[in-house]
C-alpha positions in Angstrom: 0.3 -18.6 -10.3 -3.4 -17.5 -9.7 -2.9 -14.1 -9.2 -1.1 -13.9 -11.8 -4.3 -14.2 -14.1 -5.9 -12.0 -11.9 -3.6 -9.1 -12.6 -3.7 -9.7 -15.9 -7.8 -9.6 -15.8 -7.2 -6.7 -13.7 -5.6 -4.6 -16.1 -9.3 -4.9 -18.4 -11.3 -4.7 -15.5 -14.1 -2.2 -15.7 -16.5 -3.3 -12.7 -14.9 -4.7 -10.0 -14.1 -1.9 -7.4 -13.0 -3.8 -4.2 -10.7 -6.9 -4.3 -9.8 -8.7 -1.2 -6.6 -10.7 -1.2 -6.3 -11.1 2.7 -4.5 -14.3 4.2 -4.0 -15.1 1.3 0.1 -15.4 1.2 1.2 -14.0 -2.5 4.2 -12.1 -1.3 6.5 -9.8 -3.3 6.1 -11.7 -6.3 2.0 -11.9 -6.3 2.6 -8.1 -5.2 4.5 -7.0 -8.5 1.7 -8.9 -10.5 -1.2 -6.8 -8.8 1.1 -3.3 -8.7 1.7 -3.9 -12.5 -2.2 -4.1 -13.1 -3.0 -0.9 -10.7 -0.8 1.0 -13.2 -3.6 0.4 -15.6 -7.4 -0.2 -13.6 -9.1 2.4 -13.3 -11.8 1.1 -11.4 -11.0 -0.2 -8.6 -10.9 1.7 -5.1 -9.6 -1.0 -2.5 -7.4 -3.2 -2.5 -7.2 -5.2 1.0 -3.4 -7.4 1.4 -3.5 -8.0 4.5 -1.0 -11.0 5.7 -0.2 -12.0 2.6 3.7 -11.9 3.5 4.3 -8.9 1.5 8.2 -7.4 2.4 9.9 -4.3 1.9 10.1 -5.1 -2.0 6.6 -5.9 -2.0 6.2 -2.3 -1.0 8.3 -0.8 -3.5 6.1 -3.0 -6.4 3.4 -0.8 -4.6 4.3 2.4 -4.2 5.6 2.7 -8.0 2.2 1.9 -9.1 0.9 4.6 -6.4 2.8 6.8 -8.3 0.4 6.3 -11.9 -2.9 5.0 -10.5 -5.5 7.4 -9.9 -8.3 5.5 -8.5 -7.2 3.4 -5.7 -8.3 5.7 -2.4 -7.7 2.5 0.3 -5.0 0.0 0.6 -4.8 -2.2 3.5 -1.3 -3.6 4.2 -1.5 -4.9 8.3 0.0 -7.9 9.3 2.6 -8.0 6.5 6.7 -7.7 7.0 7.1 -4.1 5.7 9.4 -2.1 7.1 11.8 1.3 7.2 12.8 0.9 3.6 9.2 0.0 2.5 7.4 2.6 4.4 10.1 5.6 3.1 9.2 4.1 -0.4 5.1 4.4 -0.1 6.0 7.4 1.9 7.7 8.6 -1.3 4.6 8.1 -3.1 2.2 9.8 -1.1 3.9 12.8 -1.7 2.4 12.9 -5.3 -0.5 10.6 -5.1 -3.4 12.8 -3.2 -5.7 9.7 -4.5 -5.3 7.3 -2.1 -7.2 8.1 1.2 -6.2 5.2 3.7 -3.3 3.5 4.4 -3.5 0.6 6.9 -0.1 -0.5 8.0 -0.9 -2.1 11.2 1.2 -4.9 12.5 4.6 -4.2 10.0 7.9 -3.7 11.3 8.1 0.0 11.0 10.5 1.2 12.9 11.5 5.3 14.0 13.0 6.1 10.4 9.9 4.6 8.8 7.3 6.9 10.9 9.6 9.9 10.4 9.3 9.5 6.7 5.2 8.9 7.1 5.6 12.3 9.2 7.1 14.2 6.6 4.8 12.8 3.8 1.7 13.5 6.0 3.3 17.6 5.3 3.1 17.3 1.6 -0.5 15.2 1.5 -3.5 16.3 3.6 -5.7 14.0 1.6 -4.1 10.2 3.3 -5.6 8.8 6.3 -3.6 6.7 8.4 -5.3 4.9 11.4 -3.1 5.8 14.5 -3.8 1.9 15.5 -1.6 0.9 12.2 1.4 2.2 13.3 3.5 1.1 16.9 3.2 3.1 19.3 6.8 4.2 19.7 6.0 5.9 16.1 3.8 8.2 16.9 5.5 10.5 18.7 6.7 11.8 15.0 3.3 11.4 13.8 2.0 14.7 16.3 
């Protein structure tokens, strides 16, 4: 699998600061191979994954390696299949990472319980930005 090398270049990486993996449909598995390397980089700043059929255990690959990596300030995950369990999980990980400075989440299946845990992280990190147009509508209300 090519991202597979990626990642693994990744982990060594000491220029790149952007990668774009958009429409590009790598799922959980291409997921765990990037969130594996983020535990490591320390150069790169964004990471865009947007459709790339990325589930709730794509999320979880993501939001442990939140939990380590100190450089990454914007991840873009619209269009994907993430939902409650996924979004509690990054949600999770915001609490403690006060790098990361966008979160794009538009166009997931994030539900009330999802937006209620965003709410409650949002307490805990006044650093993360999340666009109100990434979230349905219906979620906001726990949002204000």
């Amino acid at each position: 699998m090519g991202v597979e090398h990626l990642a693994n270049a990744l982990q060594h990486n000491k220029t790149l600061t952007t990668l774009g993996l958009g429409q590009y449909p790598i799922g959980d598995v291409g997921v765990q191979y990037l969130a594996n390397a983020l535990r490591q980089n320390t150069t790169l700043t964004t990471l865009e994954l947007e459709w790339d059929e990325i589930t709730n255990l794509g999320a979880q690959y993501l939001a442990n390696a939140l939990l380590q990596n100190t450089t990454l300030a914007t991840l873009e995950l619209g269009q994907n299949r993430i939902g409650n369990d996924g979004t509690r999980d990054l949600a999770n990980a915001l609490r403690q990472n006060t790098t990361l400075a966008t979160l794009d989440l538009w166009r997931n299946e994030i539900g009330d319980s999802g937006a209620r845990d965003l709410a409650d992280a949002l307490q805990h990190n006044t650093v993360i930005r999340i666009p109100s147009s990434s979230i349905p509508r219906l979620c906001l209300q726990f949002l204000i």
